[in-house]
C-alpha positions as CSV (number, residue, x, y, z in Angstrom):
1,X,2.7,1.6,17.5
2,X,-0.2,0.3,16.1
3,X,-3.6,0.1,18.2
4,X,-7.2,-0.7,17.5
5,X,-5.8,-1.5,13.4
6,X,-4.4,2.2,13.6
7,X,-1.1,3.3,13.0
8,X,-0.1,6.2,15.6
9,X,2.4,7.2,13.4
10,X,-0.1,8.3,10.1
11,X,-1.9,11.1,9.8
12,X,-5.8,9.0,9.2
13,X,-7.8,10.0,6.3
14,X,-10.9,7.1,5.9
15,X,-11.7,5.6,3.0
16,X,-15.5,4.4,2.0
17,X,-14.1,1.4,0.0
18,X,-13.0,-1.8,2.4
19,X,-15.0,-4.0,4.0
20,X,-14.4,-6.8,6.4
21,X,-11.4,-9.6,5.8
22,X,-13.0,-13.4,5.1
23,X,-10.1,-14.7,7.4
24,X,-9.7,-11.4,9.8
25,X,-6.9,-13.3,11.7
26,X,-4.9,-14.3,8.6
27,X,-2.8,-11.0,8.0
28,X,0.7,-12.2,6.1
29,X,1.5,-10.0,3.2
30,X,2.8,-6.6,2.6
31,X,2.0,-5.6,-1.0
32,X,3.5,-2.4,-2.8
33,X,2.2,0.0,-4.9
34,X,2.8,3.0,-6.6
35,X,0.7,6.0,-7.8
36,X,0.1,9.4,-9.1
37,X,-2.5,11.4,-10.7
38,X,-2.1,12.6,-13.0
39,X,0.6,10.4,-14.0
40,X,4.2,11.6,-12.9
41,X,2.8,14.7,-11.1
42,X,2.9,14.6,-7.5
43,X,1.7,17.1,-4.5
44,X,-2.3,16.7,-6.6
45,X,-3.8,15.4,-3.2
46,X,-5.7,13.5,-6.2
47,X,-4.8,9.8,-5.4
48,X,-6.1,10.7,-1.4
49,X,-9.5,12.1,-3.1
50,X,-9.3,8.6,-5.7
51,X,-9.1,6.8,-1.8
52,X,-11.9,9.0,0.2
53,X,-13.9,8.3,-3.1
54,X,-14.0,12.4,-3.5
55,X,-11.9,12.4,-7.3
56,X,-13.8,14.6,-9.5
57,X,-12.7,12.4,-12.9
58,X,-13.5,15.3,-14.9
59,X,-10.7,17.1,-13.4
60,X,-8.1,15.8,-15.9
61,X,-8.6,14.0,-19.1
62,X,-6.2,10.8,-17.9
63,X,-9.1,10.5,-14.7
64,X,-11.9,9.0,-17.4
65,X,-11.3,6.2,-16.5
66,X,-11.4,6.1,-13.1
67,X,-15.2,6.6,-13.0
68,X,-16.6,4.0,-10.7
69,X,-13.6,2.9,-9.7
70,X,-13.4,1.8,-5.8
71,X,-10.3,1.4,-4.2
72,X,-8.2,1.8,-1.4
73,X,-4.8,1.3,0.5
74,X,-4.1,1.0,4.1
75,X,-1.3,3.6,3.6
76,X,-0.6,6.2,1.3
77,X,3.4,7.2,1.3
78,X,3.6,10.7,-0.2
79,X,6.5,12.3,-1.9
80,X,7.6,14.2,1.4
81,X,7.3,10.9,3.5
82,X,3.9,11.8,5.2
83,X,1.7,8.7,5.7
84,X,-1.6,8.8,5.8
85,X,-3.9,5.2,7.1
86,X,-7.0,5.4,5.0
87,X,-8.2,1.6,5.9
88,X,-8.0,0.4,9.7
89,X,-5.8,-2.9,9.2
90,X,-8.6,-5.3,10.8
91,X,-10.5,-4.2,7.7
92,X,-9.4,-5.1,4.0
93,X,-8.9,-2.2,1.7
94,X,-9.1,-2.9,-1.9
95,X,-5.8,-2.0,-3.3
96,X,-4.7,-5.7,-5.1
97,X,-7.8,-6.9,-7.4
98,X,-7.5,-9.9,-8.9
99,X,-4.5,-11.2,-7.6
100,X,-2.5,-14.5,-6.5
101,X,0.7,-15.7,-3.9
102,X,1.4,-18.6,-3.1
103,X,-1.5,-20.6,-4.6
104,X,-4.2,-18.3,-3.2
105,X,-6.3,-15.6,-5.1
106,X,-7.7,-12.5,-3.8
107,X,-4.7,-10.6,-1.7
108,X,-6.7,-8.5,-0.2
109,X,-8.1,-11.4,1.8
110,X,-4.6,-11.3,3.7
111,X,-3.1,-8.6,2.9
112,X,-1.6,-4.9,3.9
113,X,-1.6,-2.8,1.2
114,X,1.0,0.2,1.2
115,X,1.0,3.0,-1.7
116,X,4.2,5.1,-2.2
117,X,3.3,8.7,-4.3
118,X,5.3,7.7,-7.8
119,X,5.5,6.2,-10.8
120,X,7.4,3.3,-12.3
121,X,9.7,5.4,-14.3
122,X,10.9,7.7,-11.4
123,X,12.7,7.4,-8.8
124,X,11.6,7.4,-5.2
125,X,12.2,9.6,-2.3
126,X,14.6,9.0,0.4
127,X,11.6,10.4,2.8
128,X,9.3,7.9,1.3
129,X,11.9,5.0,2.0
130,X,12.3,6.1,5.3
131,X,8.8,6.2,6.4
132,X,7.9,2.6,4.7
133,X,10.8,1.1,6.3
134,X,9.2,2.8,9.8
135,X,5.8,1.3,8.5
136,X,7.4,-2.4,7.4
137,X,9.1,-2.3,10.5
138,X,5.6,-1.8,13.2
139,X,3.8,-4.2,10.5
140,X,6.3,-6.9,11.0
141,X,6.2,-6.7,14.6
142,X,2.8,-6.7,14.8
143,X,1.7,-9.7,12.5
144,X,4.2,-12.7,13.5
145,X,3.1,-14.4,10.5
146,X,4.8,-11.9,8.0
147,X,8.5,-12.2,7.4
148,X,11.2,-10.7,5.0
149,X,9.9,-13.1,1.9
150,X,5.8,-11.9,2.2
151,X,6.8,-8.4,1.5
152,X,5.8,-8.3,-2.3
153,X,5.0,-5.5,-5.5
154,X,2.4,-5.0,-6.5
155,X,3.7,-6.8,-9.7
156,X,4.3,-9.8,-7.8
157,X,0.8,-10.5,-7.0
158,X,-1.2,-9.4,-10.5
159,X,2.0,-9.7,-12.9
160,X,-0.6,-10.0,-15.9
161,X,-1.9,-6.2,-14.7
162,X,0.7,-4.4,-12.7
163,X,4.1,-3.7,-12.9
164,X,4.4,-1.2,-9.7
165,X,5.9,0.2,-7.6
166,X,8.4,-0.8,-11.1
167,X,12.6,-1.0,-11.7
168,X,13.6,1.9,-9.9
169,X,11.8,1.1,-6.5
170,X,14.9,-0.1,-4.4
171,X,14.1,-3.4,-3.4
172,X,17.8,-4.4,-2.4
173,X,17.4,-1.7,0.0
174,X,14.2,-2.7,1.6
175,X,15.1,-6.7,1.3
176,X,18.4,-5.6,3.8
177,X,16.0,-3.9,5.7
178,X,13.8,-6.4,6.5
179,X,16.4,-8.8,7.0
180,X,17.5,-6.0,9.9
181,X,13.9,-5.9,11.7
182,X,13.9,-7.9,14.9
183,X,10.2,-10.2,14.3
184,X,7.5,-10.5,16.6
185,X,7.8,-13.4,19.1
186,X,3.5,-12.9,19.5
């Protein structure tokens, strides 16, 4: 159930870096991520600290260059399935940067953006798969305007940048999936 741009379901963990959408009533993408830090190693509670804007960068050597960096999901998907909100969905987090669908920049304008704990040479977690498909599944109900096909990676939307969540995310899984979820008649 989502209310008020929260997710019942996730634990909620604010982030400082979102701001208000351009369009707030144009919601019609789902884009993917993937991260860890440091790379590959998971259970760090680092990415929620890169989030709540709390990462020391002097922690680890591969957090240089995260200095300044602002950004932000919606949702976090860790390794054990918990889901955590960190931007209400009203607001836009800034998890896409320069990006582009469909002939229009800036996904974040429009966008949900959903992070799974991982990296692009690993494997996922059946956990993780089961909370996004939970996630996907109140998302799609709740914005009539995104179907099966607005359900993108990462990769998809910055392909110059990004390759996440990367080849061994299932996305024949998650396509069927989507294809199973009854849509909104809002």
């Amino acid at each position: 159930m989502i209310q008020a741009g929260k997710i019942v379901a996730a634990r909620w963990e604010p982030s400082p870096h979102f701001d208000a959408r351009p369009y707030p009533g144009q919601i019609d993408l789902i884009v993917i991520h993937c991260i860890s830090l440091p790379e590959g190693q998971y259970h760090t509670g680092a990415p929620l600290r890169l989030f709540g804007g709390t990462l020391d960068t002097d922690e680890h050597p591969s957090f240089a260059d995260l200095q300044g960096v602002h950004v932000s999901p919606h949702l976090f998907i860790a390794r054990d399935g918990e889901t955590t909100q960190c931007v209400e969905l009203h607001n836009r987090a800034w998890h896409a940067g320069k990006s582009s669908y469909q002939a229009r920049d800036n996904c974040n304008h429009f966008s949900v953006g959903i992070e799974l704990e991982g990296c692009v040479t690993e494997a996922f977690e059946e956990r993780q798969y089961k909370a996004l498909e939970l996630m996907l599944a109140l998302l799609l109900q709740h914005y009539p305007a995104i179907g099966p096909q607005q359900v993108v990676g990462h990769m998809e939307v910055a392909p110059e940048r990004k390759n996440d969540p990367g080849p061994k995310f299932d996305w024949p899984r998650i396509t069927r999936f989507l294809h199973q979820v009854p849509l909104s008649t809002a």
